[in-house]
C-alpha positions in Angstrom: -80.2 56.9 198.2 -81.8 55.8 195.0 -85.3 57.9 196.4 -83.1 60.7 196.5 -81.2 60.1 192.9 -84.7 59.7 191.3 -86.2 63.2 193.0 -83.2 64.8 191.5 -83.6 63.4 188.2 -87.2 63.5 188.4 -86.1 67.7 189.4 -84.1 68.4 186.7 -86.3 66.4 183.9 -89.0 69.2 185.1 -86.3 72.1 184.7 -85.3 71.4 181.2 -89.2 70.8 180.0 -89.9 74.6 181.3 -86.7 75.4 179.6 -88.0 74.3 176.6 -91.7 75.2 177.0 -91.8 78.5 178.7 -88.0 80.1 179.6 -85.7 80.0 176.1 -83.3 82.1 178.4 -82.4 79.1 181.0 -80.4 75.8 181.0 -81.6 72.9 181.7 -79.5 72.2 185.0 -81.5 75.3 186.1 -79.4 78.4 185.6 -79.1 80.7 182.9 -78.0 79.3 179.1 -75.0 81.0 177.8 -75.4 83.7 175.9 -74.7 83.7 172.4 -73.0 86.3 170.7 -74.9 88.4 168.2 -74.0 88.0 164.5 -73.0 90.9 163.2 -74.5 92.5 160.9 -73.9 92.4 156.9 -72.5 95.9 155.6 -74.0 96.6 152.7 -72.3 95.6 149.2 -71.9 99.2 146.9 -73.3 98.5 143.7 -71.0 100.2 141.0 -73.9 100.7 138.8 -77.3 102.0 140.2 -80.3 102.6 138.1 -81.2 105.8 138.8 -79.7 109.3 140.0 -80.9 112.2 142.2 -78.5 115.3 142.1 -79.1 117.8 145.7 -76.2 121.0 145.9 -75.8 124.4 144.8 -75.0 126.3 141.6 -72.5 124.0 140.7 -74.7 121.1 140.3 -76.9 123.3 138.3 -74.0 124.3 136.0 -74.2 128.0 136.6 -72.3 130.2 134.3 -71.4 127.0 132.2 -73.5 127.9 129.5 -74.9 131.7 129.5 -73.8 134.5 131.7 -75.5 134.5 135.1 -78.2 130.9 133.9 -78.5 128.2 135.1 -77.6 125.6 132.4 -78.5 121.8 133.8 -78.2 120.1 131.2 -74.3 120.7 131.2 -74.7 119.4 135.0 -71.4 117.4 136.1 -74.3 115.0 138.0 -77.5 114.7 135.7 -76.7 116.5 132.4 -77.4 115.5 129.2 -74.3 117.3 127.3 -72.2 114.4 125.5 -69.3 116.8 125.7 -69.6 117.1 129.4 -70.6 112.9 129.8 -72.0 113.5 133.2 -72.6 110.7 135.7 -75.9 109.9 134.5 -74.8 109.9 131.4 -72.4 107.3 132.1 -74.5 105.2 135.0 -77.6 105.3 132.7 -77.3 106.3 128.7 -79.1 108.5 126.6 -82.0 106.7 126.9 -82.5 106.6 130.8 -81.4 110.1 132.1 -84.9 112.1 131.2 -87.0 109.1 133.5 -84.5 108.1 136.0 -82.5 111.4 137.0 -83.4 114.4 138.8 -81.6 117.6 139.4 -82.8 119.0 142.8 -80.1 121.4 143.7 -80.6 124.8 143.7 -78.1 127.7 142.9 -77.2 129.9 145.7 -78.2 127.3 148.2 -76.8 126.5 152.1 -75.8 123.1 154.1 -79.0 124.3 155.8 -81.5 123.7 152.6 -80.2 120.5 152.4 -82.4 118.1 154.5 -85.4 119.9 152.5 -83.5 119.0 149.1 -82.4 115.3 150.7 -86.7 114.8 151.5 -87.6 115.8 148.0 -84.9 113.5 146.3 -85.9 110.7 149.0 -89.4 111.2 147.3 -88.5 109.8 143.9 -86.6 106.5 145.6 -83.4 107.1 143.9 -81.0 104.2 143.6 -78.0 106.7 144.1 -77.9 110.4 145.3 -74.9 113.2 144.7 -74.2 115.7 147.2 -72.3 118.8 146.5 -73.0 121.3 149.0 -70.9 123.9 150.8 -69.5 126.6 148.7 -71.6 129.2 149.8 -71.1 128.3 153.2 -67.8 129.4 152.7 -68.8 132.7 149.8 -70.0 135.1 152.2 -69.6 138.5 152.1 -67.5 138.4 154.8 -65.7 135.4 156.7 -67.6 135.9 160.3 -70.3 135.7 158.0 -69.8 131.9 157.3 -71.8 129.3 158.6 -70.5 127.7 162.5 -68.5 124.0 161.6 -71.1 122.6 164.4 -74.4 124.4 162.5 -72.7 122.9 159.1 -72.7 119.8 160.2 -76.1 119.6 162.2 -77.7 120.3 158.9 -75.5 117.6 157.1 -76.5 114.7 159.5 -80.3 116.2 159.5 -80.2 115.7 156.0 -78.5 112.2 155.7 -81.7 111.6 158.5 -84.4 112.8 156.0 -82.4 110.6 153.0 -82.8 107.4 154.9 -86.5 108.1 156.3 -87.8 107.5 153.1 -85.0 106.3 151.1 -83.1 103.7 153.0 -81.1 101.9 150.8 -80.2 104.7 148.4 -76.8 105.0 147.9 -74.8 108.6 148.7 -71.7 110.0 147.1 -70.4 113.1 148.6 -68.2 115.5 146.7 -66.0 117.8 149.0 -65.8 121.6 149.0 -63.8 122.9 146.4 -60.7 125.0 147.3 -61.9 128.3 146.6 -58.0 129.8 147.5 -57.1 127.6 144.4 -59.7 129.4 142.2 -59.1 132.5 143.5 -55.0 132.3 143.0 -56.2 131.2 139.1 -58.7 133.4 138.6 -57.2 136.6 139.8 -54.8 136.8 136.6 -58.3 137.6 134.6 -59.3 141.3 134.2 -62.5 139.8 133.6 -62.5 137.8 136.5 -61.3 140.5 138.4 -64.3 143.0 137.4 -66.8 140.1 137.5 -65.8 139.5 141.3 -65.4 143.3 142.2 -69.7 142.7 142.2 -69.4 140.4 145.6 -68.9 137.3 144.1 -67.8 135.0 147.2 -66.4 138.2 149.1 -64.8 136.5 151.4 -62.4 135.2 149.6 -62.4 136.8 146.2 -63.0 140.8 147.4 -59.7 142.7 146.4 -57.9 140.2 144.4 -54.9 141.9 143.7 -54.5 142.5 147.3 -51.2 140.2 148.9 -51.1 142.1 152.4 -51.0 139.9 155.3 -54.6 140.8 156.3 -55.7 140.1 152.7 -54.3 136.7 153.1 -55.2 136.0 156.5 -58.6 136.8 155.4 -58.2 134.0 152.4 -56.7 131.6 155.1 -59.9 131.9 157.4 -61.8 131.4 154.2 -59.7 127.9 153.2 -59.2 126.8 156.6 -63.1 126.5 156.7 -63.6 125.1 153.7 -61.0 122.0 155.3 -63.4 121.8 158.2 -66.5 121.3 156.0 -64.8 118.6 154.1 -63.7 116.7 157.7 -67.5 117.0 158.7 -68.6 115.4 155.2 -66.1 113.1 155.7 -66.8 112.1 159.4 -70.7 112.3 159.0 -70.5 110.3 155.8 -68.2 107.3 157.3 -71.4 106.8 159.9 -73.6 105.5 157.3 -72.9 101.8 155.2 -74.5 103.5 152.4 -72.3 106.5 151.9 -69.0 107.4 150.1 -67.2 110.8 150.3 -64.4 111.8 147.4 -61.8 111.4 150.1 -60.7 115.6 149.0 -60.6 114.5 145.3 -62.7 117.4 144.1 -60.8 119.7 147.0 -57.3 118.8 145.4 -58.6 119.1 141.9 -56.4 122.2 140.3 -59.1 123.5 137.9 -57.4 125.7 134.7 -58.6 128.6 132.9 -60.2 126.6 130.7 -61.9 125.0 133.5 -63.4 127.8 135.3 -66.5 129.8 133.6 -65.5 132.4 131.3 -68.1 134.8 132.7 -67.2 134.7 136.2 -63.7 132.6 136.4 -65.4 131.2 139.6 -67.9 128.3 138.4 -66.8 125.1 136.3 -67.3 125.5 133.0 -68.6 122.7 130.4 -64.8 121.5 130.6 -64.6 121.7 134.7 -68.4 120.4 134.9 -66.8 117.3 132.7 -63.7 116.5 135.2 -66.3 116.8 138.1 -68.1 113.8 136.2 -65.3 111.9 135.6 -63.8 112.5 139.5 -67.8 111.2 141.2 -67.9 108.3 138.2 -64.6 106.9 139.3 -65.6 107.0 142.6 -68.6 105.9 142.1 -67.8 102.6 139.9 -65.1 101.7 141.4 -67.6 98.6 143.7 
C-alpha cells in the first residue's frame, strides 16, 4: 500500500515538473489547466485636443464659392482655415501659430467616396493626430439620380479608406461629418433668382434641376435624391462605430438648417464664410467634447 502511495506521488511530482518546464497548458494532476479568460482589451481614451489636423472631402472642405465665384478659397475652410471670422477647427485645436506646420487640407473639390482611400493614404503620410472627413455630396449631385453612386459601392470605398487611414496612421483620430441635406438647401435656395440661374447650369441636377418645379415627379425625384443622402449618413455611421478611434456627428451637420446668409452668394448651394463657421463650430463641439 505505501509502495503504491509513493508511485503515485512519485507520478504526479513528475506531472507538475513537465507542467512547469515544458506544457504551460496542463495541470499538475495531469489534465488540462483552466483556461483563463482573456482581458479585454482597453478602448482607446478620445483626446479632446490633438496636436495636429488633416482635412480629406470635397468642395466644401475647400470652401468653394466662400470667397470668389467658382475658387476654391481654403483658407475660409470650416476644417483647416486660417480666417478668424470663420475660427475653423484648427484654429481652435491649434492657434494662429500652429495651423501653417501642423494642418493640411487634402480634400479636393468635385471629389467621390471613391477618391477617398487615395486622400485617407496621403493624409496617413503626414501622421496626423486627428483627421476630418466630409465626403459624399457629390455622390448624391449627379446629373441624374440613377446616376448616383450604389449605398454598397459608397460604403466599400468608405471602409477601404478608414483601411488605408489605419495602415499608416493607427492611432489618428477620425471625425466624420454627415452628408448634408441637399432637399434642405434646395427648399432655401430655390427662393433666389440667382440661385435659380446659377443651378439652371447643372449644379447637383439631381436635386436642384427645375427648381420651381412641385409636380409629384419633380419631388419624387428630390425624395430619391434625400433618401440617399440618409443611406450615406447610416453607412458613415455604421462603418465609423467599427473603429475605437472614430466619431461620426450623429446627423448634426444633416439636421443643420443653413440660412441665406449661410449658403454662398454665388451659387446658394456651398457654405459661405458664415456656413463654413457653423460647420467649425458643429465638428469642434464634437470634437472637444473627450
Amino acid at each position: 500500500m505505501r509502495g503504491r502511495r509513493r508511485i503515485r506521488t512519485t507520478a504526479a511530482a513528475a506531472v507538475a515538473l513537465l507542467c512547469v518546464a515544458v506544457l504551460p497548458g496542463c495541470s499538475a494532476s495531469g489534465g488540462p489547466a483552466d483556461t483563463a479568460k482573456p482581458t479585454p482589451k482597453p478602448t482607446p481614451s478620445w483626446d479632446p485636443s490633438p496636436g495636429s489636423v488633416a482635412a480629406v472631402g470635397d468642395s466644401i472642405t475647400r470652401a468653394f464659392d466662400a470667397c470668389t465665384v467658382l475658387s476654391d478659397c481654403p483658407e475660409a475652410s470650416w476644417a483647416t482655415g486660417t480666417d478668424a471670422g470663420v475660427n475653423s477647427l484648427a484654429l481652435r485645436l491649434l492657434g494662429p501659430e500652429g495651423v501653417p506646420g501642423r494642418s493640411w487640407n487634402l480634400a479636393r473639390t468635385g471629389a467621390l467616396m471613391a477618391e477617398l482611400p487615395e486622400q485617407m493614404a496621403a493624409a496617413a503620410a503626414e501622421r496626423p493626430e486627428l483627421v476630418t472627413v466630409m465626403m459624399g455630396a457629390n455622390d448624391a449631385c449627379r446629373a441624374r439620380p440613377e446616376l448616383m453612386t450604389p449605398v454598397e459601392d459608397f460604403r466599400a470605398s468608405f471602409t477601404t479608406a478608414l483601411g488605408r487611414l489605419r495602415a499608416g496612421a493607427p492611432k489618428a483620430q477620425v471625425y466624420v461629418s454627415s452628408v448634408p441635406d441637399l432637399k434642405r438647401l434646395w427648399a432655401t435656395g430655390r427662393v433666389s433668382p440667382l440661385g435659380r440661374q446659377v443651378w439652371s447650369l447643372g449644379v447637383c441636377g439631381a436635386m436642384l434641376a427645375d427648381p420651381e418645379d412641385l409636380g409629384p415627379a419633380a419631388e419624387d425625384r428630390r425624395n430619391r435624391v434625400r433618401d440617399r443622402v440618409v443611406a450615406y449618413n447610416r453607412v458613415l455611421k455604421e462603418v465609423c462605430a467599427k473603429d475605437a478611434r472614430c466619431r461620426y456627428d450623429d446627423g448634426a451637420v444633416f439636421g443643420f438648417r443653413f440660412e441665406g446668409g449661410q449658403l454662398s452668394p454665388w451659387d446658394w448651394f456651398h457654405p459661405s464664410r458664415d456656413g463654413q463657421a457653423r460647420l467649425a463650430e458643429i465638428a469642434y463641439r464634437r470634437i472637444s467634447a473627450g
